[in-house]
N, C-alpha and C positions, 0 to 999 in steps of 0.2 A: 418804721422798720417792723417786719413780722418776724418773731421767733418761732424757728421749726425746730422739731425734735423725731431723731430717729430713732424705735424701738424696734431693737435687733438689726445693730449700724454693721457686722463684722460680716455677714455674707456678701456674696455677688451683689444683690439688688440691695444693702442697704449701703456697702461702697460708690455706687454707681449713682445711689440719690447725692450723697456726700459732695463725688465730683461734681453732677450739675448744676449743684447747690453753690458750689464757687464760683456763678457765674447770673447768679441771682441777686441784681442790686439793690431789691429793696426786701433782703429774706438775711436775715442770719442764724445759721444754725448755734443752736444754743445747747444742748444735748444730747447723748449718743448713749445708744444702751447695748451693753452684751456680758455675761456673764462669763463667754471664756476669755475674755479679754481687757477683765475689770480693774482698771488703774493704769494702763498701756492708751496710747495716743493710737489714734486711729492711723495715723503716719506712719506709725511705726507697724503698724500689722498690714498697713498698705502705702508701700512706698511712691507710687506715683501720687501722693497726695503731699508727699513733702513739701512744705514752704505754703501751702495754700489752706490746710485743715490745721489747723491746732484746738483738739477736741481732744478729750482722756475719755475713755471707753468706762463707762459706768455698768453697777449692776441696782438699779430703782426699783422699790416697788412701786405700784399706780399713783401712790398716794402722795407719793415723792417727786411723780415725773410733772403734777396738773400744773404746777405753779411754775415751771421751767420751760412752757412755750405757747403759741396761742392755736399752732397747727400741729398736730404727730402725723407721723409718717409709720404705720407699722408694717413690716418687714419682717415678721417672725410665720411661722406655721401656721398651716390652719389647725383651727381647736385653740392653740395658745392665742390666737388672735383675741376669739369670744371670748375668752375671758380675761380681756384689758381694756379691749376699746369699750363695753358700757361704762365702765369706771371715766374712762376719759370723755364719753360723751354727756357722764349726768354733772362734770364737772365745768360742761361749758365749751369744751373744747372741738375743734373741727377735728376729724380725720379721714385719712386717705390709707384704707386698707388696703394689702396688697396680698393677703390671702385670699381665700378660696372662701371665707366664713359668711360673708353679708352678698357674695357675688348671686347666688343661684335665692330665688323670693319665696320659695313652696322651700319648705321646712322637711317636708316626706322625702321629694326630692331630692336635697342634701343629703339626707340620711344611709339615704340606697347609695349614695357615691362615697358618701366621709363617715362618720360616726354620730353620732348625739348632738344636737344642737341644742346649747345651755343660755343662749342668748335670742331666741326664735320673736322676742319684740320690736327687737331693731330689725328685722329682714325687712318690715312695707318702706321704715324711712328711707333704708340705703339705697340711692342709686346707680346704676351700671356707669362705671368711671368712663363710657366712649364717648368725646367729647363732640364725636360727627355726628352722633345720634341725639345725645343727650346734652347738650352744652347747657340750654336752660335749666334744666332739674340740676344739674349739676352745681348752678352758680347758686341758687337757692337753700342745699342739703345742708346739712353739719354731718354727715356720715357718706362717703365716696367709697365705694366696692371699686378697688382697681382691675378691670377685666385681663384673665390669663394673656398669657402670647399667644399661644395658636388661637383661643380666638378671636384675638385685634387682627391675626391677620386673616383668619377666616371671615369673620364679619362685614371686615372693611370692604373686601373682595367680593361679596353676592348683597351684598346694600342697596345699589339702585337698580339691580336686574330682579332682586324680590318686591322693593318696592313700587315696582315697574311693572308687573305680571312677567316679566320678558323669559319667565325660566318656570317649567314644573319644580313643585315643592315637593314632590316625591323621587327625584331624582338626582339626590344632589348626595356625592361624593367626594370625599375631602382626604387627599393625600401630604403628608406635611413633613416635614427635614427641618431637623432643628440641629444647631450645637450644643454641645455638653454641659455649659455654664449653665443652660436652662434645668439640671438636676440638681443645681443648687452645689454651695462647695463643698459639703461634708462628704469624709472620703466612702468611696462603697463601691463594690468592683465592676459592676457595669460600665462607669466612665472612667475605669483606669490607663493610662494612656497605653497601653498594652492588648486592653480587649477592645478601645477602641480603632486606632490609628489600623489606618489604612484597609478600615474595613464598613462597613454600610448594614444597619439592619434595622428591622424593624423592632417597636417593643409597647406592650399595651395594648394587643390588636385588638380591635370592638371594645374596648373595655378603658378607657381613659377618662380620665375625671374632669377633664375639658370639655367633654361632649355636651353633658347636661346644659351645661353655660352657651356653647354655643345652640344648640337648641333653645333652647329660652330665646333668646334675642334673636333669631329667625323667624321662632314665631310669630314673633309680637312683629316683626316685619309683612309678615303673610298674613298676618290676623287669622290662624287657623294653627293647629298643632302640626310639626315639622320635625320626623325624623333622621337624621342623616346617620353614613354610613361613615367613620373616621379612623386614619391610622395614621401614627407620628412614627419618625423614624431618627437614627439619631447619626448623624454626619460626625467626620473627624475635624469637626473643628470648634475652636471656642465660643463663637456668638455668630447667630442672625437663624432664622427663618423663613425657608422659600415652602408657601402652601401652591399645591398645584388642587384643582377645584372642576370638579367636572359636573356638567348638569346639560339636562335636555331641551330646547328652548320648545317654549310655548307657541309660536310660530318664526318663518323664516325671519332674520335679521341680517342684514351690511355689517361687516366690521364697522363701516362708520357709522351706522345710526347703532350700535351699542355703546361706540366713542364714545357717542353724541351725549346716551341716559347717563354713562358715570361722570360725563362733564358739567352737562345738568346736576346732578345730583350732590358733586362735591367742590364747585363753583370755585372759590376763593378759600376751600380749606389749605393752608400755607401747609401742612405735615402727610398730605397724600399727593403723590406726584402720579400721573398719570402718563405710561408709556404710548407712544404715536404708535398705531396700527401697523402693525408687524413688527412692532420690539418689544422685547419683553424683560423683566424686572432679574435682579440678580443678589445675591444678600452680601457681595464686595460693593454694593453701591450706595448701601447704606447701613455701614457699618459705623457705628459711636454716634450716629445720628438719630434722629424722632422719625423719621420720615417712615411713611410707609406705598411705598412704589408698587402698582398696580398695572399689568399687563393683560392681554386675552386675546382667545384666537378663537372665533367661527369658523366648526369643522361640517362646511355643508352637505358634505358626505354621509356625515351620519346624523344630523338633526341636531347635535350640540354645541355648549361654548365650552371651552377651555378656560378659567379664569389663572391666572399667577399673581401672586403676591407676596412679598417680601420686604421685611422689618428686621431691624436689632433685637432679640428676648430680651435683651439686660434695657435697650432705651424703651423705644417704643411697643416695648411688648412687656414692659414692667415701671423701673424707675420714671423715662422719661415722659411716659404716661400719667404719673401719677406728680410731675413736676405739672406738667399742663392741666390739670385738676387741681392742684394746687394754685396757680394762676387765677383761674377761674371764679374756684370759691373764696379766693380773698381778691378779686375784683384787679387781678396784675393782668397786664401784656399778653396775653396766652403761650405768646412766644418766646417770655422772658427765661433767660436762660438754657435756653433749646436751640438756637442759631449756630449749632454744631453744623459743620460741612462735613458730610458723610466723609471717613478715611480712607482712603485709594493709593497705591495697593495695598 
């Protein structure tokens, strides 16, 4: 049995590891950490877990948490990350970060998007938590960078058309709709159900701290530096991500022989479903699930592909991610605990 522990269990994505964590047979969660919620049952601050969690919500220092599991799962902010997980890595321990802290490897780079990096020795170990790119580095690390939502779904979606040549690298456009739980639950009046509902907008135009991250790992797919052009927008509703992805193809291509490269390309990956030619991905279709469903349209009119794709932020675009990196690095099932059927309607 492997003991996991989540630091900073009371948000969206540290509930959400919790849930999948109930369905983990050879994983027990052994401690939970949160400060507003210190000596309260995580049950009790989130009731769909009744009868299945009986955890009491702790407030640990590092020093407290090493000996209470063999995996951490952190879930807190970036900046508060760096300065917990070196503690837990010179103590031996794996973890699965789920900030923004260890994801981007150039130290300058973070800097321009987040603040000060006080942990800049750990950047060459950590690897990019995507298990379709990286599954080997991954089984190997003791430090996993869990990659953002938008982009698992960005990424997932121009993977074998970059590493294919099948697309220019100077023309790639990245339009994305996300729900609300993606701001995380503390209250702030952007996602109040009042400025949201019933209404569609953009926010973070050019300027999103996502970008950098996906840039990096397009790169490194192109083997050349890779600028894209990105805006996220925020839908009235509480989870999934549909990215729609535009680029100009390198010469003409069939719907089917594009099929054909992300068939090739992602073979027997069980958490990317790939839609038949002329259907496309929807984020009710994988909802509470890992999956990430992958559509695209050849518009031979104008020389491009249209790519779609669509994942859960809370599963496959955070926790469930980082359940399957957990898998990995301690040598489980990749699947375990993840055999959710998407919920419909």
């Amino acid at each position: 049995m492997i003991n996991v522990g989540i630091v900073g269990a009371s948000g969206y994505t540290g509930v959400e590891l919790a849930r999948l964590l109930c369905n983990c047979p050879d994983v027990k969660l052994t401690v939970a950490t949160s400060r507003q919620y210190k000596g309260k049952k995580l049950a009790e601050v989130y009731p769909n877990l009744a009868g299945l969690v009986d955890i009491v919500c702790e407030d640990l220092k590092t020093d407290e948490l090493v000996g209470r599991a063999d995996l951490f799962f952190t879930a807190v902010p970036h900046q508060t990350a760096m300065a917990i997980v070196p503690d837990l890595l010179k103590a031996g321990k794996k973890v699965v970060d789920l900030s923004a802290d260890f994801r981007l490897h150039d130290a300058e780079v973070y800097e321009k998007w987040y603040q000060k990096h006080t942990a800049q020795e750990f950047l060459a170990e950590a690897v990019y938590g995507l298990p379709e790119l990286h599954r080997e580095k991954i089984a190997d690390t003791q430090l996993v960078a869990n990659p953002g939502c938008y982009p698992t779904s960005v990424i997932l979606g121009l993977a074998p058309l970059l590493q294919n040549g099948a697309i220019e690298n100077e023309s790639i456009i990245v339009d994305s709709k996300s729900g609300t739980s993606g701001a995380g639950r503390a209250a702030q009046t952007g996602t109040l159900f009042c400025e949201v509902t019933e209404g569609f907008k953009a926010y973070k135009v050019a300027a999103h701290r996502h970008t950098p991250e996906m840039e990096q790992e397009i790169s490194k797919l192109c083997q050349k530096q890779v600028v894209i052009s990105f805006t996220p927008h925020l839908l009235p509703m509480s989870r999934g991500i549909l990215s729609t992805i535009y680029a100009e193809l390198s010469k003409p291509f069939s719907d089917s022989e594009v099929h054909g490269l992300y068939k090739d390309f992602y073979g027997d990956e069980h958490f990317v479903r790939l839609c038949e030619p002329g259907s496309f991905p929807a984020t009710q279709f994988v909802r509470g699930s890992n999956y990430c469903d992958i559509g695209f349209k050849v518009d031979d009119r104008t020389g491009r592909i249209v790519i779609l794709s669509a994942i859960d932020n809370l599963v496959k675009g955070a926790a469930g991610q980082a359940v399957q990196n957990m898998n990995i690095m301690c040598n489980l099932p990749e699947t375990s605990g993840l055999l959710t059927v998407p919920l419909f309607p």
